[in-house]
N, C-alpha and C positions, 0 to 999 in steps of 0.2 A: 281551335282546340275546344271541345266542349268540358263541359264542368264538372263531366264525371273521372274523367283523364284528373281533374284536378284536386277533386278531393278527398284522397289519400295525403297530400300533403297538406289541405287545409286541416282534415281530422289531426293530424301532426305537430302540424302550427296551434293549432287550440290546448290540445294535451300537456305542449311542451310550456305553455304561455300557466295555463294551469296551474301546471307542476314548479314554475318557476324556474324554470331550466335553459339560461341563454345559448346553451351550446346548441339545442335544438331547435331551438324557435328561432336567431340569425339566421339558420343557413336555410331551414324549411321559409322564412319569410323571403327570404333572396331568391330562390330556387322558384317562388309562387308568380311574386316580382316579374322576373327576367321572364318565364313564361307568358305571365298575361300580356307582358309590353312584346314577347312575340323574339326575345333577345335568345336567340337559341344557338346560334354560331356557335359560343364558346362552351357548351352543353359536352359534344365529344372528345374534347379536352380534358376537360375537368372531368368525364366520368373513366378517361386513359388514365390521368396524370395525379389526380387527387389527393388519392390514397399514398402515392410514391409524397407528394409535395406534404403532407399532415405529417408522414414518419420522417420525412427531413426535420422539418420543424420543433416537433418534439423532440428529436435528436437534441436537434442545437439546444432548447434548452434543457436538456439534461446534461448539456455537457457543459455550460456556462461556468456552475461554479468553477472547473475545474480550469477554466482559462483565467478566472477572476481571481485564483486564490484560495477564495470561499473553501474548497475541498484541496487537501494538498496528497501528497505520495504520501504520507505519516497519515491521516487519516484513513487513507484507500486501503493500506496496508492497514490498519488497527482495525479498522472496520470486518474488511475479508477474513479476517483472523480470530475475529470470535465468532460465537455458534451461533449469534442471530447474523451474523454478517454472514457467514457460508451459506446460512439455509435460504438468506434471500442471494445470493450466489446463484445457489443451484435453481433455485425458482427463476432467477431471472433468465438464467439459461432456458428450461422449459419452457418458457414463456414464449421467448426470442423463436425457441423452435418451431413451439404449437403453431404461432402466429406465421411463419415460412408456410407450415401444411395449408393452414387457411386459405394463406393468398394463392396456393394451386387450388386449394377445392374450390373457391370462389372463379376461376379462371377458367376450370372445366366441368364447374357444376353451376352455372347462372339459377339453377331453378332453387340452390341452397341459400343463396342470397335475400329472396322476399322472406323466407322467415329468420335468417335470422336480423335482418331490419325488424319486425316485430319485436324478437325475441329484445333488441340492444332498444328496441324504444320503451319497451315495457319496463326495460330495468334502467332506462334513464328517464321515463317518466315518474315513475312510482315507489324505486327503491332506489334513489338517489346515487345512481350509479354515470358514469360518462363513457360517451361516445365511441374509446378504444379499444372497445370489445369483442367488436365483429371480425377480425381478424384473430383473435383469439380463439372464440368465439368455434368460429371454422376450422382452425386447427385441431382445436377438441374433439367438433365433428367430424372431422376428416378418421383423429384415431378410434371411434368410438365405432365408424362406418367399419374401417378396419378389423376392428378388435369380433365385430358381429360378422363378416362377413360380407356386409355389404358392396357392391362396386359403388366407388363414386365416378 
């Protein structure tokens, strides 16, 4: 592997280290890691399964309080029931959806993917924002490809 393969993720690992950003700099440190040692095996794994394995996990922990107690049915219900609870309702619906479009546009648009890696490092390096956005992200661009006319 020569060094220019590699540094896209060094420029990455510095920005993120920078910026003080551990969500970025872990996995770009690992990712640099496993490459130099040449550990590449589990490389098509992790670029299948990743993304499926990240929104398990965030799952589970959004759903903890609600195994814990922490959030009961009298909360869910009072919450949903006023009008900042609906409108993050319906936001979290859109969300849920945009991020669905995403994951096809990313699936039959590989070429949408380098920018929006840019786009989600620029706003997790600089404008303190986190890592769950490129799914987002893509969904937005999926309707906006849409909404102009674009094929994706």
């Amino acid at each position: 592997m020569n060094w220019t393969e590699l540094l896209p993720l060094g420029l990455i690992l510095v920005l993120s280290i920078i910026s003080k950003n551990t969500m970025v700099a872990l996995p770009s440190a690992l990712l640099l890691v496993m490459l130099l040692l040449g550990i590449k095996a589990p490389l098509p794994w992790i670029e299948k399964n990743g993304i499926q394995c990240g929104i398990f996990l965030l799952t589970l922990a959004i759903l903890v309080p609600l195994g814990t107690g922490k959030v009961t049915l009298l909360h869910l219900y009072e919450s949903c029931t006023s009008l900042k609870g609906f409108i993050a309702v319906a936001t979290g619906v859109f969300v849920a959806w945009a991020g669905s479009l995403g994951l096809g546009l990313v699936q039959v648009s590989p070429d949408v993917v380098a920018s929006l890696l840019v786009g989600t490092i620029i706003g997790v390096c600089f404008f303190g924002g986190i890592a769950v956005g490129p799914l987002i992200a893509a969904g937005l661009v999926y309707l906006l490809l849409k909404l102009l006319g674009i094929s994706t």
